[in-house]
C-alpha positions in Angstrom: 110.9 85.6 88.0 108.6 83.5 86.3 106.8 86.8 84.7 109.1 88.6 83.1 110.2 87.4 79.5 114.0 87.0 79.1 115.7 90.5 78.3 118.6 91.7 77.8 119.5 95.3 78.6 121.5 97.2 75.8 124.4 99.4 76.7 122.5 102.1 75.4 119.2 102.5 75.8 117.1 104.4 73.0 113.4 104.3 72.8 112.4 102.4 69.7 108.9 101.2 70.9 105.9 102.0 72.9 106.6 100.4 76.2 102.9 99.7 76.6 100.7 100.0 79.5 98.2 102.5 80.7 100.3 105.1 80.1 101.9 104.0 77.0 100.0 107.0 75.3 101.9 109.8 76.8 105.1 108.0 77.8 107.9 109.7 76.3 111.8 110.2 76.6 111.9 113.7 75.6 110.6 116.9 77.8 108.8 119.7 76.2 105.6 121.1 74.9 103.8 118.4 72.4 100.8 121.3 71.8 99.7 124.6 72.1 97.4 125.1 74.9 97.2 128.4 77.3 96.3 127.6 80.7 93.3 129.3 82.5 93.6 132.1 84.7 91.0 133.0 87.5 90.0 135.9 89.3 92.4 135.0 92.6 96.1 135.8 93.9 96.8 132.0 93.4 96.1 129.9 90.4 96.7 125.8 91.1 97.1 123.5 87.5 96.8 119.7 89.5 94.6 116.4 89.8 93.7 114.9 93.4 96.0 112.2 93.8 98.2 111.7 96.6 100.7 114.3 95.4 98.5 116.9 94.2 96.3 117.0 97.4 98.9 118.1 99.2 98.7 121.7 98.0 95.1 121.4 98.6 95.5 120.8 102.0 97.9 123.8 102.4 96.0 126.3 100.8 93.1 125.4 102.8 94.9 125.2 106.0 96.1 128.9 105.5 92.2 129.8 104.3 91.3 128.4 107.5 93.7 130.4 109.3 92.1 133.7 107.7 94.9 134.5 105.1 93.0 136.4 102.5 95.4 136.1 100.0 95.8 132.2 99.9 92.2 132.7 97.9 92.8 130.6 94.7 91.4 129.2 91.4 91.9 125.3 90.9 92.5 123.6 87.1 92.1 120.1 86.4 95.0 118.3 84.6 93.8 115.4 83.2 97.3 113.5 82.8 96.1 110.4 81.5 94.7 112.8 78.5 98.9 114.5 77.8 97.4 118.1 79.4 100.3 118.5 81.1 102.3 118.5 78.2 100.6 121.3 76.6 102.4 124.5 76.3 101.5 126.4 79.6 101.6 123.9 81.3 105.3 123.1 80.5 106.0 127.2 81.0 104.9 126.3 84.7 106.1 123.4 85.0 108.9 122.4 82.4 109.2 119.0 83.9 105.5 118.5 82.9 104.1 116.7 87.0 101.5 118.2 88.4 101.1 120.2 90.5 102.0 123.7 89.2 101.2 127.1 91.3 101.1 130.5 89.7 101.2 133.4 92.1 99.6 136.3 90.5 99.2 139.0 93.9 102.6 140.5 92.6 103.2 142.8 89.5 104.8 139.6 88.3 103.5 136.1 87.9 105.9 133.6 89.9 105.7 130.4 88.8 106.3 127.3 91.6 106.6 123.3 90.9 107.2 120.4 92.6 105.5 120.1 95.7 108.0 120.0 98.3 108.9 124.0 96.9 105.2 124.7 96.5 104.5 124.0 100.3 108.0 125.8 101.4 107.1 128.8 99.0 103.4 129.5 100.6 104.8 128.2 104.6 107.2 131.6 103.7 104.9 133.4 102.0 102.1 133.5 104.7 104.2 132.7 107.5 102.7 129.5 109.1 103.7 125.9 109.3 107.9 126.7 108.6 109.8 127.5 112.4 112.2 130.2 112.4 114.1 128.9 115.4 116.9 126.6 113.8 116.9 123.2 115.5 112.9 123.5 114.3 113.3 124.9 110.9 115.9 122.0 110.3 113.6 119.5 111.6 110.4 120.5 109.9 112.8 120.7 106.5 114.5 117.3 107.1 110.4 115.8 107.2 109.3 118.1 104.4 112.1 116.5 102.2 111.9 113.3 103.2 108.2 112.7 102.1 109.2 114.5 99.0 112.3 112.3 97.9 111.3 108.9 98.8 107.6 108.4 99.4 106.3 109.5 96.0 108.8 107.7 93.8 108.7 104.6 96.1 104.7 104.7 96.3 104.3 105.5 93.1 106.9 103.2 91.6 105.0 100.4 93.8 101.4 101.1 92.1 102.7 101.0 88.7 104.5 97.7 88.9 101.8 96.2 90.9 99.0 97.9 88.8 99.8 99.6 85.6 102.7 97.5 84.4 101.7 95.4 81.3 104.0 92.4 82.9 104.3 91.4 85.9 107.9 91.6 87.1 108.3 89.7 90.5 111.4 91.3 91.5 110.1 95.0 90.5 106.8 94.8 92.6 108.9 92.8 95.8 111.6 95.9 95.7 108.9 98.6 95.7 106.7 96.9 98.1 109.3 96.5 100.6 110.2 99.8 100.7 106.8 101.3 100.7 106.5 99.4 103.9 109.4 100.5 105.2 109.1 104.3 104.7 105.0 103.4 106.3 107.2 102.3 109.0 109.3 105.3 109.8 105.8 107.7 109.3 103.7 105.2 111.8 106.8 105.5 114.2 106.6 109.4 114.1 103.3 109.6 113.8 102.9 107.4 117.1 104.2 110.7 118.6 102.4 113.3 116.7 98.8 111.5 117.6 99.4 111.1 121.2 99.9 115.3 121.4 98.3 118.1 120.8 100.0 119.0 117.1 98.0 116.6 114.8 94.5 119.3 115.4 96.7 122.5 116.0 97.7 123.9 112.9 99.7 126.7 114.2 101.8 124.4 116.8 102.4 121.6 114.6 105.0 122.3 111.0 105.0 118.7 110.5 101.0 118.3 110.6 101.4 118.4 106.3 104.4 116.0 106.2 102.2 113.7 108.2 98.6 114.3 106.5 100.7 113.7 103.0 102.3 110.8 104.3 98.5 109.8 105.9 96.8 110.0 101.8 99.7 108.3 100.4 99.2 105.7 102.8 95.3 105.2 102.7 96.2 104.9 98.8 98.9 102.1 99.1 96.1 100.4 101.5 93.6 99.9 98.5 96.5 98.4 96.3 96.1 94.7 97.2 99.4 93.4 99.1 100.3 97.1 99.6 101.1 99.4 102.7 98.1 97.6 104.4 97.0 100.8 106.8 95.7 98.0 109.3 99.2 97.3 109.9 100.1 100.4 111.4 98.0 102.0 114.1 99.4 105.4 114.3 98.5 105.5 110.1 95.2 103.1 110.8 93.2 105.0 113.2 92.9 108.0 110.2 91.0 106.5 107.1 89.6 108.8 104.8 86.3 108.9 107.2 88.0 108.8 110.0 90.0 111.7 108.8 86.8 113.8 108.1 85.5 113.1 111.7 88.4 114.2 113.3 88.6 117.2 111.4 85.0 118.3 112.5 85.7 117.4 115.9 88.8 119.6 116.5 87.4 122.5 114.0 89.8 121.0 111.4 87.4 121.6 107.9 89.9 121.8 105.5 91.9 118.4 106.1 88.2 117.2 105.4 87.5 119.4 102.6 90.9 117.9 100.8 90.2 114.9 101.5 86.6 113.6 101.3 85.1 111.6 98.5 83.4 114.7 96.9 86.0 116.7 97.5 89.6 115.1 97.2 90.9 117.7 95.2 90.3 122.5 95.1 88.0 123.6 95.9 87.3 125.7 92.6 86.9 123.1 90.3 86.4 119.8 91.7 89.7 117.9 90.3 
């Protein structure tokens, strides 16, 4: 560990310095509002507060998927968070999200404004809402569920935990960047081994037959975004997870009448389509 400066942890931890970084500005042990700020409202049902990165997209993909499918009231209003610049500790934000991640729904088609965060609950509340994508049928409803959690418990943290050690971290900590790099592979490993089923049938470019076709396009983005990390998920690796780069993603979409997969994802367009994000 020939990076990392000798340290020894205390037995209780208290923040008494900036722990620097590229996030260092809006790192912070404490939840809550840090300023007033109202969020914008727009003239649809839905109102989305996220930024496109792998785990905001996916809500993108969703509401586009259900667009596609002709539901009216999936119609929604995009707002870019800019987290680097602490918007998502302003005070509407936090009253959508109090755990301040992004991203946050607001469903306004009711007398009431709901509010909805974290992803995994986002996706579950519209698959119920509209209908699509969740099984009723139990052996399929537990399956989609046990898929739908999984990308949400491990593949964010682990992902995300690899590009900050191996990208963001102001040292360089050998045994940090080996642990999260492992098990990025290894949760690659258990999507390329599903999806080496799902890309063989019919359920990758059916969006009404497949309820896993979001676990896997999430999985595909968080993939593709390991890939450009140097020594990370390396796509190339993995055929099932290789054959669908960003490009490739947008071709397939055209040629199976898919345009909102390509709408979410392409360079231009990575994020809502309201307000490009």
């Amino acid at each position: 560990m020939t990076d990392t400066p000798e340290y020894t942890p205390p037995k209780v931890w208290s923040w008494t310095k900036p722990n620097g970084g590229r996030f260092e500005n809006i790192n912070r042990p404490t939840a809550g509002a840090t300023h007033e700020k109202k969020l914008p409202v727009g003239r649809h049902p839905l109102q989305l507060y996220s930024l496109g990165t792998p785990n905001g997209v996916k809500v993108t993909i969703m509401l586009e998927e259900l667009l596609a499918l002709g539901h009216k009231g999936a119609e929604y209003d995009a707002w870019l968070i800019k987290i680097g610049d602490g918007d998502q500790f302003g005070s509407g934000f936090v009253a959508a999200n109090p755990n301040s991640k992004i991203p946050a729904l607001v469903d306004r088609s009711g007398p009431k404004p709901i509010r909805v965060f974290e992803t995994g609950a986002i996706l579950m509340y519209l698959a119920e809402k509209f209908g699509e994508f969740l099984p009723t049928e139990p052996a399929a409803r537990a399956e989609c569920l046990s898929w739908l959690f999984w990308q949400m418990g491990s593949t964010p943290y682990i992902g995300g935990g690899f590009g900050h050690f191996y990208a963001y971290a102001p040292i360089k900590i050998e045994y940090a960047i080996d642990r999260f790099a492992m098990e990025t592979k290894r949760l690659l490993d258990v999507l390329e081994a599903r999806g080496e089923r799902v890309c063989r049938g019919p359920c990758l470019h059916d969006r009404r037959h497949c309820h896993l076709s979001l676990v896997w396009r999430a999985g595909q983005v968080r993939a593709i975004w390991c890939d450009r990390v140097p020594g990370g998920g390396r796509v190339q690796e993995r055929p099932a997870l290789g054959r669908h780069d960003l490009r490739e993603a947008a071709r397939q979409a055209r040629a199976h009448g898919q345009p909102p997969f390509r709408r979410a994802l392409e360079p231009a367009a990575r994020a809502p389509r309201r307000q490009r994000l």
